[in-house]
ChimeraX commands (.cxc) that place a marker at each C-alpha (Angstrom):
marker #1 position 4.93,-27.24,7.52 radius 0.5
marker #1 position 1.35,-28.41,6.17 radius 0.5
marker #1 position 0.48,-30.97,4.14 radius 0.5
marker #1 position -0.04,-30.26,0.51 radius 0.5
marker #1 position -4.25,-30.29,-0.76 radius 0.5
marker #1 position -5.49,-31.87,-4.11 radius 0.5
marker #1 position -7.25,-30.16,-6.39 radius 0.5
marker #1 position -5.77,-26.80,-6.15 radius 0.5
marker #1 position -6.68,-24.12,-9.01 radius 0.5
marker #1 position -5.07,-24.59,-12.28 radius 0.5
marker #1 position -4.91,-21.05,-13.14 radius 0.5
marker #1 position -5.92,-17.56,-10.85 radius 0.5
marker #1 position -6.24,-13.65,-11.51 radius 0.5
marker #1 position -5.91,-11.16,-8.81 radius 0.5
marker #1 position -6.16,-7.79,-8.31 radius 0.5
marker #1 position -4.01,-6.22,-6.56 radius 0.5
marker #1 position -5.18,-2.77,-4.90 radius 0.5
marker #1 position -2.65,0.34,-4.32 radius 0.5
marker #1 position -3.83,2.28,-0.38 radius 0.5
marker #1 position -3.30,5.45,0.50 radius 0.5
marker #1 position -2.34,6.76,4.16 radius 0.5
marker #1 position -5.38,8.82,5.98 radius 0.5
marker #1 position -2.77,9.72,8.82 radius 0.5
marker #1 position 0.82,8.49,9.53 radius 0.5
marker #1 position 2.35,9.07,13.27 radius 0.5
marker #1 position 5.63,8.04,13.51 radius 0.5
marker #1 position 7.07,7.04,16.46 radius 0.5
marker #1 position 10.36,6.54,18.51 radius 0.5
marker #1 position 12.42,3.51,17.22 radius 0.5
marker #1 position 11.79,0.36,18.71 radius 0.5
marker #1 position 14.38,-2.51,19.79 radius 0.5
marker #1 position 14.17,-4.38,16.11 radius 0.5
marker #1 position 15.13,-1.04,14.39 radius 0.5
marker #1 position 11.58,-0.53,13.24 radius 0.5
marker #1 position 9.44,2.50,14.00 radius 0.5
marker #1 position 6.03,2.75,15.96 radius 0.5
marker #1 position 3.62,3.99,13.69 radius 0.5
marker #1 position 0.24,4.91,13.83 radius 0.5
marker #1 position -2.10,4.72,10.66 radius 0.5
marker #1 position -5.03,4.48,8.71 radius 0.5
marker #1 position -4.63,2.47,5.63 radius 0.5
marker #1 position -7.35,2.25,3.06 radius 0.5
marker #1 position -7.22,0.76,-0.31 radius 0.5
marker #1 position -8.27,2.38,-3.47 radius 0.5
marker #1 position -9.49,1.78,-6.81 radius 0.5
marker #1 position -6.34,1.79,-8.25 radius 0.5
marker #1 position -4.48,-1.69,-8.99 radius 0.5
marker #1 position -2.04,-4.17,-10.92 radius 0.5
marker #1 position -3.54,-7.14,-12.04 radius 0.5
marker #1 position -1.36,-10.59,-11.40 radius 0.5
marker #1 position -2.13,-13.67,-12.96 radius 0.5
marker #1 position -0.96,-17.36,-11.91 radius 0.5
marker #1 position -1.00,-20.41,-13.57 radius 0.5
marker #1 position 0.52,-23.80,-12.88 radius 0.5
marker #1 position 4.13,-24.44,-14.87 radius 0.5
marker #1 position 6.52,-27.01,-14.18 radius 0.5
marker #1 position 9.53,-24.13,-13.03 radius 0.5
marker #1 position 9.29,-21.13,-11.44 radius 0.5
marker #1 position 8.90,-18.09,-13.90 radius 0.5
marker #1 position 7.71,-14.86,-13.48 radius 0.5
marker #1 position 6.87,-11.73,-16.23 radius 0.5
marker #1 position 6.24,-8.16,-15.80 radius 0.5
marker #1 position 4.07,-5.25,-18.36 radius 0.5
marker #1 position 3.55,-2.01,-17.74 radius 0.5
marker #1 position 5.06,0.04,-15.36 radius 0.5
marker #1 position 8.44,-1.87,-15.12 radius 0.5
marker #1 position 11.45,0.95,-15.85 radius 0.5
marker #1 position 12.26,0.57,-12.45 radius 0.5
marker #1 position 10.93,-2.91,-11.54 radius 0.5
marker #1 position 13.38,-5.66,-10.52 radius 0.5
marker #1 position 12.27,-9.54,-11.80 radius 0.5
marker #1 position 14.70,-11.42,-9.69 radius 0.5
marker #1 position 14.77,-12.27,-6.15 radius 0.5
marker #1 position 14.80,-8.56,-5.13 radius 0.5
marker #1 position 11.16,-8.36,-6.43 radius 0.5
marker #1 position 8.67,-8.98,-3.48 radius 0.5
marker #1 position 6.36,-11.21,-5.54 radius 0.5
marker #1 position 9.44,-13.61,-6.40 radius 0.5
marker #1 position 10.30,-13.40,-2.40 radius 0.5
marker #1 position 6.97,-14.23,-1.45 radius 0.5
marker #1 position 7.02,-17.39,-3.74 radius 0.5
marker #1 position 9.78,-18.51,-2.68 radius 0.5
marker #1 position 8.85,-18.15,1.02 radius 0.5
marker #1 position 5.66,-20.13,0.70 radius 0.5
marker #1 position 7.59,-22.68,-1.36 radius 0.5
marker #1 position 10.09,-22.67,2.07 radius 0.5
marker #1 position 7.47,-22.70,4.60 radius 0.5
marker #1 position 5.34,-25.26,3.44 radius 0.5
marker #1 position 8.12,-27.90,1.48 radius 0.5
marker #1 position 5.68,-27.37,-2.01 radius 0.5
marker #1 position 7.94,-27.38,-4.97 radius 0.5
marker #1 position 5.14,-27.30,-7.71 radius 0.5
marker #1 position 5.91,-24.49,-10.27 radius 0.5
marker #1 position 4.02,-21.44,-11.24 radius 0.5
marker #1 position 3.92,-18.63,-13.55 radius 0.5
marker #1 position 3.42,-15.40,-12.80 radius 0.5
marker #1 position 2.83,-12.48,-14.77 radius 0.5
marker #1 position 2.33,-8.79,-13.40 radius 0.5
marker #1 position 0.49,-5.89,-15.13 radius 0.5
marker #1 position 1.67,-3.25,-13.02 radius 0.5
marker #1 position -0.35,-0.20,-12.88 radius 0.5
marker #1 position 0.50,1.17,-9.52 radius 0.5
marker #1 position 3.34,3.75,-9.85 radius 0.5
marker #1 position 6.92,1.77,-8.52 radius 0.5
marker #1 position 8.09,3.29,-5.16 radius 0.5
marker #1 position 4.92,6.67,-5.11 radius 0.5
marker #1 position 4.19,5.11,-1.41 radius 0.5
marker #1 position 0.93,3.58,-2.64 radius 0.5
marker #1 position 1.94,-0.02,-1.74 radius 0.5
marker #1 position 2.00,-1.49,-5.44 radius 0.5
marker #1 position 5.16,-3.78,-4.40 radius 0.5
marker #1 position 3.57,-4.90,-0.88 radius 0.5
marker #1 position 0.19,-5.33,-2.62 radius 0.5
marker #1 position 1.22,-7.48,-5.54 radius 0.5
marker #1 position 3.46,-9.75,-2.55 radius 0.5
marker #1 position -0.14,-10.19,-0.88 radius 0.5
marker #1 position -1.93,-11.29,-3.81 radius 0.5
marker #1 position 0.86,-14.20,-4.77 radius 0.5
marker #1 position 0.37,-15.38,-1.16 radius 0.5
marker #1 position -3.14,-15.62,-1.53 radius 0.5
marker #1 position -3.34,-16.56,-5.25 radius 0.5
marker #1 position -0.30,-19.41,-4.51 radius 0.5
marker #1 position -2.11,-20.63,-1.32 radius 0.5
marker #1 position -4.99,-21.44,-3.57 radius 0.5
marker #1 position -3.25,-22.58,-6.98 radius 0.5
marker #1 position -1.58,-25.21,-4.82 radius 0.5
marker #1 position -4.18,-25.99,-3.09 radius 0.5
marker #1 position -1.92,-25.35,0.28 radius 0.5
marker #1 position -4.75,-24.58,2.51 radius 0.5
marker #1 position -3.14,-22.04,4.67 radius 0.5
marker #1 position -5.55,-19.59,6.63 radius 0.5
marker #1 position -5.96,-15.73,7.01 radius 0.5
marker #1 position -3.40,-15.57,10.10 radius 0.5
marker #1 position -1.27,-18.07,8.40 radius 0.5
marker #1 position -0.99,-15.84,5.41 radius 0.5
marker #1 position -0.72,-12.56,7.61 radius 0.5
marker #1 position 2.16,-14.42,9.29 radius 0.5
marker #1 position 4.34,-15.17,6.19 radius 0.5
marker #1 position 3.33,-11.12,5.10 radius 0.5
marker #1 position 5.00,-9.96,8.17 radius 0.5
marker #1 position 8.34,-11.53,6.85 radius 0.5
marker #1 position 8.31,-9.49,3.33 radius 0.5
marker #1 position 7.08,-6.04,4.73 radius 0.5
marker #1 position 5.41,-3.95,7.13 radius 0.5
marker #1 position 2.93,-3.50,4.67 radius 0.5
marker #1 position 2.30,-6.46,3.20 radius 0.5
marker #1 position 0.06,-7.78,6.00 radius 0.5
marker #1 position -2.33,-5.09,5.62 radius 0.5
marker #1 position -3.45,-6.35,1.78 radius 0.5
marker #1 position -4.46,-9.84,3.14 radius 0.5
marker #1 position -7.05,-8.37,5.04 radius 0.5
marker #1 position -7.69,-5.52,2.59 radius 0.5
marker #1 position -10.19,-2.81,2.70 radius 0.5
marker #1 position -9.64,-0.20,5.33 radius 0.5
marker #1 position -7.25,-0.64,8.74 radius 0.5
marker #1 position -5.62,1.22,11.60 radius 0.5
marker #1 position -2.56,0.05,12.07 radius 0.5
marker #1 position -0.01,-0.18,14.52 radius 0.5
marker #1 position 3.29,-1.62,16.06 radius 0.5
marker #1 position 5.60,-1.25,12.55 radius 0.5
marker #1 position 2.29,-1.49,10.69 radius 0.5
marker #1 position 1.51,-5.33,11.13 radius 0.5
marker #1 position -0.79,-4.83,14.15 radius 0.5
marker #1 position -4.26,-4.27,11.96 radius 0.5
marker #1 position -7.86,-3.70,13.05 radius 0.5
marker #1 position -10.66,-3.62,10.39 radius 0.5
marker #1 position -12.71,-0.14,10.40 radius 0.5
marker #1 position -15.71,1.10,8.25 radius 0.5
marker #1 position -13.65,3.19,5.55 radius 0.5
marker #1 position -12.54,6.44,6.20 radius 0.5
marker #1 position -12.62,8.31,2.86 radius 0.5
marker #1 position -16.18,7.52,0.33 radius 0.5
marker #1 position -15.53,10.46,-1.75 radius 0.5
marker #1 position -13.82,11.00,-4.89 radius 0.5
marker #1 position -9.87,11.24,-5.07 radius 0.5
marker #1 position -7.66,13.12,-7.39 radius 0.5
marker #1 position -3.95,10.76,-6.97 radius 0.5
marker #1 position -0.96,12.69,-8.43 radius 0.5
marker #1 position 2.12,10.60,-8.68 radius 0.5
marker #1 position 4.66,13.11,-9.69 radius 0.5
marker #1 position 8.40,11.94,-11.37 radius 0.5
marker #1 position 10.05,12.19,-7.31 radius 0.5
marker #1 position 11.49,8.90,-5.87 radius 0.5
marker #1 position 11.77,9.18,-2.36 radius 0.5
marker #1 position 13.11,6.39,-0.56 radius 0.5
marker #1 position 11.78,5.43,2.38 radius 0.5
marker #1 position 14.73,3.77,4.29 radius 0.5
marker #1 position 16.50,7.26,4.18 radius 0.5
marker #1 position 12.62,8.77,5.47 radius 0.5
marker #1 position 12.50,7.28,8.45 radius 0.5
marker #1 position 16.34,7.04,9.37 radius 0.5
marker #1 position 15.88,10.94,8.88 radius 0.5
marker #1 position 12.62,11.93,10.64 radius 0.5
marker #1 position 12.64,13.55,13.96 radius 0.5
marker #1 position 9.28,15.49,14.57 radius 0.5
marker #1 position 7.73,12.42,16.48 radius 0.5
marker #1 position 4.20,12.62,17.51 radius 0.5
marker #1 position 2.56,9.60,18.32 radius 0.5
marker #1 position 0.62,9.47,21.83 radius 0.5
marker #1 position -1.29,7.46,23.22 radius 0.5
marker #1 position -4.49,9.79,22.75 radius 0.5
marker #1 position -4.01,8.71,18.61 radius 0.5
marker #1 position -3.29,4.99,19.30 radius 0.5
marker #1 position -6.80,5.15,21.38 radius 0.5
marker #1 position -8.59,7.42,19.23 radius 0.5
marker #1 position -12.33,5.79,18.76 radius 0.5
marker #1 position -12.85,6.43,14.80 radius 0.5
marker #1 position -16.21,4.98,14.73 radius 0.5
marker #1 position -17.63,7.12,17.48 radius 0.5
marker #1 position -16.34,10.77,15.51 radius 0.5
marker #1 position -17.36,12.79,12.45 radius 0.5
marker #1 position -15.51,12.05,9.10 radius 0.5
marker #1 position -14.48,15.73,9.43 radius 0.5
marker #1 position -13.52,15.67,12.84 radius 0.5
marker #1 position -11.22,12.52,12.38 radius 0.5
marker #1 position -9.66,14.33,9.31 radius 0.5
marker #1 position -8.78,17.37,11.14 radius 0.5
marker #1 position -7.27,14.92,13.50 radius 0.5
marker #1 position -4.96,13.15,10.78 radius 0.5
marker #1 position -1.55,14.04,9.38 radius 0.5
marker #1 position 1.28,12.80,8.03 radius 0.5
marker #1 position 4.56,13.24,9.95 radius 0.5
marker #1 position 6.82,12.84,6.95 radius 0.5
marker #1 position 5.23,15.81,4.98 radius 0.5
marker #1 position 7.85,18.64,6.97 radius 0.5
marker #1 position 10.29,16.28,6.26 radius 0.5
marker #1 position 9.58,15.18,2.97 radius 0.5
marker #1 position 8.61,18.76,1.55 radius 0.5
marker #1 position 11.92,20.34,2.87 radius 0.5
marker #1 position 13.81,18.11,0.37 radius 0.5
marker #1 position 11.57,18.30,-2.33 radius 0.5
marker #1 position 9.52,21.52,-2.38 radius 0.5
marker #1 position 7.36,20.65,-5.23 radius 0.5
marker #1 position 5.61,18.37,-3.62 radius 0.5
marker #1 position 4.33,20.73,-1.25 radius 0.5
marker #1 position 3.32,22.71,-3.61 radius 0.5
marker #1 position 0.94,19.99,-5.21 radius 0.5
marker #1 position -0.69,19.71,-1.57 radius 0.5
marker #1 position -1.63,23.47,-2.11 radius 0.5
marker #1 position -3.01,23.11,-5.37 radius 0.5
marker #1 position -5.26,19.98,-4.24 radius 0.5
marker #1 position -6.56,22.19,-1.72 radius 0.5
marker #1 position -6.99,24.95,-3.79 radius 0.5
marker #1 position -8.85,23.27,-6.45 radius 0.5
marker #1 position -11.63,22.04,-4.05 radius 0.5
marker #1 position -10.43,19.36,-2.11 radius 0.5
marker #1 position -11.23,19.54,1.43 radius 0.5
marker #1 position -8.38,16.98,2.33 radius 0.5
marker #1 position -5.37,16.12,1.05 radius 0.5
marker #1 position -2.48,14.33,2.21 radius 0.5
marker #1 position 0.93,12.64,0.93 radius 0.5
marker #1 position 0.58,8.92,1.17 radius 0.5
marker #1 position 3.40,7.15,3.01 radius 0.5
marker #1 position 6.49,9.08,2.75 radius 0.5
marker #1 position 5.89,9.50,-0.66 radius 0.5
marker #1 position 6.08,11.01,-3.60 radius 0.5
marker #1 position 2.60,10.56,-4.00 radius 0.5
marker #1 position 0.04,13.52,-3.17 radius 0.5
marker #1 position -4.19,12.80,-2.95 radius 0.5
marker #1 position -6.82,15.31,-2.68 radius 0.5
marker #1 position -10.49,14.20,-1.40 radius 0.5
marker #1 position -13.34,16.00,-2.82 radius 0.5
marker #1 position -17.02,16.44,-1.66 radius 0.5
marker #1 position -18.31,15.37,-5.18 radius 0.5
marker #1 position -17.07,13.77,-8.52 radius 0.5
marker #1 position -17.79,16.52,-10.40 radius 0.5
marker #1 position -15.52,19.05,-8.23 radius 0.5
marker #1 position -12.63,16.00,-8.73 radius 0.5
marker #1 position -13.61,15.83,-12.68 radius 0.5
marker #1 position -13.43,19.73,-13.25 radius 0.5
marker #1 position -10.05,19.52,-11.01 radius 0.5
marker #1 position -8.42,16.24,-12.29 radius 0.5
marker #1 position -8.97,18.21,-16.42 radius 0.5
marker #1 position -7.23,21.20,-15.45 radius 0.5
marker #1 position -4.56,19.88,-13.32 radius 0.5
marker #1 position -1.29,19.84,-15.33 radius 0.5
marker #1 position 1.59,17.64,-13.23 radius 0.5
marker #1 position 4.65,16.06,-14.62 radius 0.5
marker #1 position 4.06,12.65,-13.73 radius 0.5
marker #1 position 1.07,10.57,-12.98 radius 0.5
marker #1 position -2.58,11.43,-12.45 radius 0.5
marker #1 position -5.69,8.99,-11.31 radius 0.5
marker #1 position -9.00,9.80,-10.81 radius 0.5
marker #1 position -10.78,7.80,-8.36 radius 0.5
marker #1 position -13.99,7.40,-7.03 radius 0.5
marker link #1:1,2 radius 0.2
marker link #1:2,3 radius 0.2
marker link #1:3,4 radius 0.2
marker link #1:4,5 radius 0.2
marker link #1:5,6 radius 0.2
marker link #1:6,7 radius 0.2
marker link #1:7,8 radius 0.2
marker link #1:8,9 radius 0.2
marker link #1:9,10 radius 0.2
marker link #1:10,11 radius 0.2
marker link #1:11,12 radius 0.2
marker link #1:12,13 radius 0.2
marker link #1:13,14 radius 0.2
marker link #1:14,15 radius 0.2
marker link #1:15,16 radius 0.2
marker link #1:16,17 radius 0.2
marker link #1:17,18 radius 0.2
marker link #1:18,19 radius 0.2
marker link #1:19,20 radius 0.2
marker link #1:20,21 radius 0.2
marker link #1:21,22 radius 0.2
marker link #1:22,23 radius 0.2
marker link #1:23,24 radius 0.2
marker link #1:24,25 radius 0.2
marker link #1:25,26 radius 0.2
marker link #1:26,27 radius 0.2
marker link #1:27,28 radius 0.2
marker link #1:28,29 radius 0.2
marker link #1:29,30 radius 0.2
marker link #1:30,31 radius 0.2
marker link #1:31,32 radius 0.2
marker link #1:32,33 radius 0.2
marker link #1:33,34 radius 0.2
marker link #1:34,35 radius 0.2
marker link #1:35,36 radius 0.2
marker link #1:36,37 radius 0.2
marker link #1:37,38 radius 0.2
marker link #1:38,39 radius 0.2
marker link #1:39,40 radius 0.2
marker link #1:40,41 radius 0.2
marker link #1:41,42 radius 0.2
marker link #1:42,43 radius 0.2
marker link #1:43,44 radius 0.2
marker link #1:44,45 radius 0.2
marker link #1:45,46 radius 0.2
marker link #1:46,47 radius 0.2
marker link #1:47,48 radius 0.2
marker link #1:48,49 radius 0.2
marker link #1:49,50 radius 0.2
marker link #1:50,51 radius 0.2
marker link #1:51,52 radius 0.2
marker link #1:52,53 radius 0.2
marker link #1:53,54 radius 0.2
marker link #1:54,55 radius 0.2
marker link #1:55,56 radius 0.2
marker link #1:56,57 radius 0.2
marker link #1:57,58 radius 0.2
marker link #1:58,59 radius 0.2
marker link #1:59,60 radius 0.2
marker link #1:60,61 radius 0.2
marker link #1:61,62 radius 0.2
marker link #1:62,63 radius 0.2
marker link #1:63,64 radius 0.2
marker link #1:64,65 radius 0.2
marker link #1:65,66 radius 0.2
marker link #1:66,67 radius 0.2
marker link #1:67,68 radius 0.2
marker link #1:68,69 radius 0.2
marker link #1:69,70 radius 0.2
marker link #1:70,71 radius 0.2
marker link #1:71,72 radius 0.2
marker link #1:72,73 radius 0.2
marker link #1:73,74 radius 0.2
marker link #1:74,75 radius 0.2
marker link #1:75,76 radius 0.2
marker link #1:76,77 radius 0.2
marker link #1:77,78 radius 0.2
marker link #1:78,79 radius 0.2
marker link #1:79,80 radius 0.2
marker link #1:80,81 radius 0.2
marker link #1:81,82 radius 0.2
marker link #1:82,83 radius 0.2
marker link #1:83,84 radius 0.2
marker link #1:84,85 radius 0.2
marker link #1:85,86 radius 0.2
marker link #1:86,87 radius 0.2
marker link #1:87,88 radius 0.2
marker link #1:88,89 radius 0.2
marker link #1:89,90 radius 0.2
marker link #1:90,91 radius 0.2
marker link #1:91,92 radius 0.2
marker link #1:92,93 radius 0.2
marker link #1:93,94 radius 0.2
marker link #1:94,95 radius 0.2
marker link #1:95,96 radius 0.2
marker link #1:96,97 radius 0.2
marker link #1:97,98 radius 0.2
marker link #1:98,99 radius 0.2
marker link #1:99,100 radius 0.2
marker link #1:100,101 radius 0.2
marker link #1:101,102 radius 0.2
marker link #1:102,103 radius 0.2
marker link #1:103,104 radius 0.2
marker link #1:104,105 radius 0.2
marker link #1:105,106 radius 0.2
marker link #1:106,107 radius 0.2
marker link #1:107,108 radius 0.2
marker link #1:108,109 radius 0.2
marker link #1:109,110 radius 0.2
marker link #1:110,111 radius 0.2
marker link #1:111,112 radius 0.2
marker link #1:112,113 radius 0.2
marker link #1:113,114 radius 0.2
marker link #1:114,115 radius 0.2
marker link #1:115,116 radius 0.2
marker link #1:116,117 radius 0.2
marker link #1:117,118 radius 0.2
marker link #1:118,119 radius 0.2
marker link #1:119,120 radius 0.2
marker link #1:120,121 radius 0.2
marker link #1:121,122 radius 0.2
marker link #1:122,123 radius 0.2
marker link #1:123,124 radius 0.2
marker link #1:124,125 radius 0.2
marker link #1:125,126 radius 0.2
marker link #1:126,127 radius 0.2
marker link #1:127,128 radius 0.2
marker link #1:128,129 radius 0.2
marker link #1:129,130 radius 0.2
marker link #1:130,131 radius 0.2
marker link #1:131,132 radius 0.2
marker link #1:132,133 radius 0.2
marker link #1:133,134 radius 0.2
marker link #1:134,135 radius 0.2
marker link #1:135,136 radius 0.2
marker link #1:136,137 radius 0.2
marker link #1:137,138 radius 0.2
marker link #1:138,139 radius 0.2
marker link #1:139,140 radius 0.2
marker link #1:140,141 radius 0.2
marker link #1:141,142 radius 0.2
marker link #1:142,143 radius 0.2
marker link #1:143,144 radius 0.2
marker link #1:144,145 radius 0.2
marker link #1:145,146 radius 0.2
marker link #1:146,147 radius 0.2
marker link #1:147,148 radius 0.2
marker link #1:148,149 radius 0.2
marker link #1:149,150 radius 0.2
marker link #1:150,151 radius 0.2
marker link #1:151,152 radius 0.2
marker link #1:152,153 radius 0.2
marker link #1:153,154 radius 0.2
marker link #1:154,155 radius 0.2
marker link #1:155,156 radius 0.2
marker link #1:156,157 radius 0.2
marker link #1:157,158 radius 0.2
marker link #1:158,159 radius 0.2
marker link #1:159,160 radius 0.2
marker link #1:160,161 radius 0.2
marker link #1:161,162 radius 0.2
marker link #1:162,163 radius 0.2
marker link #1:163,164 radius 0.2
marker link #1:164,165 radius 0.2
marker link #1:165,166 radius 0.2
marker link #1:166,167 radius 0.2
marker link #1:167,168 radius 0.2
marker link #1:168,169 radius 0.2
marker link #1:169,170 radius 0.2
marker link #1:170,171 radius 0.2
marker link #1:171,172 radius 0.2
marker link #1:172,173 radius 0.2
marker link #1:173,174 radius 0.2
marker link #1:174,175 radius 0.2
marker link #1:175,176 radius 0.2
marker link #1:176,177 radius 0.2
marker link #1:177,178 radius 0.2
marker link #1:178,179 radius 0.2
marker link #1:179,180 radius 0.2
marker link #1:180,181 radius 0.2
marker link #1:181,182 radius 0.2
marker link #1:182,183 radius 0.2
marker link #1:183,184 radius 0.2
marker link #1:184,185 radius 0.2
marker link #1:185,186 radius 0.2
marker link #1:186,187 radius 0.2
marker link #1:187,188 radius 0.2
marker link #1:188,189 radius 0.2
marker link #1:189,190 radius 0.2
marker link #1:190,191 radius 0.2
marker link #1:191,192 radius 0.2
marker link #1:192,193 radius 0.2
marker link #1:193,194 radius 0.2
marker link #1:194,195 radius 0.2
marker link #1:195,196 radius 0.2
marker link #1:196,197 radius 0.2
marker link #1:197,198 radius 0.2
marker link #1:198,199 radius 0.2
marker link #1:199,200 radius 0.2
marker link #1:200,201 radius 0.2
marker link #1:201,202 radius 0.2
marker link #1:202,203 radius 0.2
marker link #1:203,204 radius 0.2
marker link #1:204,205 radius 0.2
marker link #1:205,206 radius 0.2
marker link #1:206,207 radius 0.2
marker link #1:207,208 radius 0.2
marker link #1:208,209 radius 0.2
marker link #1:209,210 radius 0.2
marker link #1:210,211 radius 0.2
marker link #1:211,212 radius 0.2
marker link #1:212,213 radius 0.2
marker link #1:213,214 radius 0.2
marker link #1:214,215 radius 0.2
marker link #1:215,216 radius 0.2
marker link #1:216,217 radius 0.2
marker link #1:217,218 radius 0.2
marker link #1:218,219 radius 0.2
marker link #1:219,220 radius 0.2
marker link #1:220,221 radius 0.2
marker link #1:221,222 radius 0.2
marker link #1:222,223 radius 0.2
marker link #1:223,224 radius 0.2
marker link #1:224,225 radius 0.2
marker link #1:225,226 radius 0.2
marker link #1:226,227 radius 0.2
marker link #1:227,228 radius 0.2
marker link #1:228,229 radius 0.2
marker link #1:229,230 radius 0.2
marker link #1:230,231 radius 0.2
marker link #1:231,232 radius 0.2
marker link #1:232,233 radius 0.2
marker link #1:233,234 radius 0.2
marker link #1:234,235 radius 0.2
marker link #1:235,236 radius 0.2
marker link #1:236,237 radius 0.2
marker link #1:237,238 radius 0.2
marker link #1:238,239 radius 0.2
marker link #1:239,240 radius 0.2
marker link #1:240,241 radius 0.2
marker link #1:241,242 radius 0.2
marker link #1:242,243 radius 0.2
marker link #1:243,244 radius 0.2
marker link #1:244,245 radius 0.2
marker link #1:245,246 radius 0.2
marker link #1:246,247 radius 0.2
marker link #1:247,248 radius 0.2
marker link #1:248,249 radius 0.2
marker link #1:249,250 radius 0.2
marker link #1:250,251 radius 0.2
marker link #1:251,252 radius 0.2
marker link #1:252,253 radius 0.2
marker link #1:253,254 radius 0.2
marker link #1:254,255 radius 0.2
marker link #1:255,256 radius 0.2
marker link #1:256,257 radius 0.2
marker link #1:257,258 radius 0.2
marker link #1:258,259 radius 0.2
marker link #1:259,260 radius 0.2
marker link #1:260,261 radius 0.2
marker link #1:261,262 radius 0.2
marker link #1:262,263 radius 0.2
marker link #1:263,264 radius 0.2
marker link #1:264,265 radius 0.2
marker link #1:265,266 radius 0.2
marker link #1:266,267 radius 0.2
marker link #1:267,268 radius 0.2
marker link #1:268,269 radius 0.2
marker link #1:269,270 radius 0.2
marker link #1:270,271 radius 0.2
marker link #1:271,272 radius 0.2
marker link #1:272,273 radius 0.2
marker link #1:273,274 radius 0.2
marker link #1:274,275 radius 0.2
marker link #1:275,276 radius 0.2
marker link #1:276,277 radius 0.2
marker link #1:277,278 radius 0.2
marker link #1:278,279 radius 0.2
marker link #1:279,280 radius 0.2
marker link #1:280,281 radius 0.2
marker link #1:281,282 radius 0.2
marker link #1:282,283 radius 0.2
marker link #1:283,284 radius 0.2
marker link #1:284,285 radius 0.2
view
């Protein structure tokens, strides 16, 4: 438990950044029930915005991109208040209200994200003190992701995804996002993938010593056979990335979301105006 600082902010906005996956290994399971992965996660100009402001309850209020969102204790921005509140003993209130931007369950990390940013913006509006490992520590307990936005900017990750070292990023280019109308739920992903491929030659792999192009070739993601057999469509979109220009192009997590990286922003502008999808489309750059 720490001891409670004076003189904590009286009112903080954050934003909150979606990532995308350059690579996902997935391996065997390991004695907690998790998975060994391998990845590369890199955020992206894409985000909700979450603002916090001292109240004398708890309360928190969601815009945007809600249908689907859950405001009580299943929400992982409520969890992660609460768990600071039961880790450190503070019982000072807050308000919290989330723009949501990030498409809800496209395997872009909105959820894990926003958690991230109420530790950090928390920590500071009640002036708890806590430190970077003190915050990644409390992450670990809401998600696999979750750790990963403390740090922020671009990571390898490891173990069930907590295990994070900082790299240069991976992708500089422009990005065409397509988050089509597909929930796929990642608990039934990983109980159902089998085509495991992580070695120890990936875990090792020396990123900042290769080519962009040679560490792309390298990268895959392991839920795409899986993934694509249920829901063909989203195969498809991979195709049609590719075929409109971009030399890379991946599904991020186990989905639904599909990216496409392109060598310049105006390929990705004369691909993003003629790309018709059912669902959501960012350009990014």
């Amino acid at each position: 438990m720490v001891s409670l600082k004076p003189g904590g902010k009286s009112e903080i906005k954050l934003k909150a950044h979606a990532k995308i996956n350059v690579g996902l290994r997935i391996g065997g399971r390991r004695a907690d029930g998790y998975h060994e992965i391998w990845s590369i996660l890199q955020e992206i100009d894409l985000r909700d915005e979450i603002s916090l402001r001292e109240a004398p309850d708890f309360v928190f209020s969601a815009a945007g991109e809600t249908s689907d969102l859950p405001v009580d204790d299943q929400n992982l921005c409520v969890r992660a208040a609460r768990l600071l509140q039961a880790e450190t003993g503070c019982r000072r209130g807050a308000h919290l209200e989330l723009d949501k931007r990030i498409p809800i369950g496209a395997g872009l990390g909105g959820g894990s994200s926003d958690a991230a940013s109420v530790l950090k913006g928390l920590n500071r509006l009640w002036g708890l003190g806590l430190n970077q490992a003190a915050l990644i520590e409390l992450a670990g307990q809401l998600g696999s992701d979750v750790p990963f936005f403390i740090l922020g900017g671009c990571c390898v990750a490891t173990g069930r995804g907590e295990i994070l070292r900082k790299i240069d990023p991976i992708i500089r280019d422009a990005l065409i996002v397509i988050a089509p109308k597909v929930h796929i739920d990642t608990a039934w992903a990983y109980k159902n993938i089998k085509n495991y491929r992580l070695t120890s030659k990936l875990e090792n792999i020396k990123l900042m010593d290769l080519k962009k192009a040679d560490v792309l070739r390298l990268l895959g993601n392991d839920f795409e056979p899986l993934v694509f057999s249920r829901h063909p469509a989203l195969g498809v979109l991979k195709e049609r990335l590719l075929q409109a220009g971009a030399y890379y192009a991946s599904l991020s997590g186990s989905g639904s979301s599909i990216y496409g990286v392109f060598h310049s922003e105006e390929s990705a502008r004369r691909a993003f105006d003629e790309f018709q999808v059912e669902g959501r489309k960012y350009l990014l750059k």
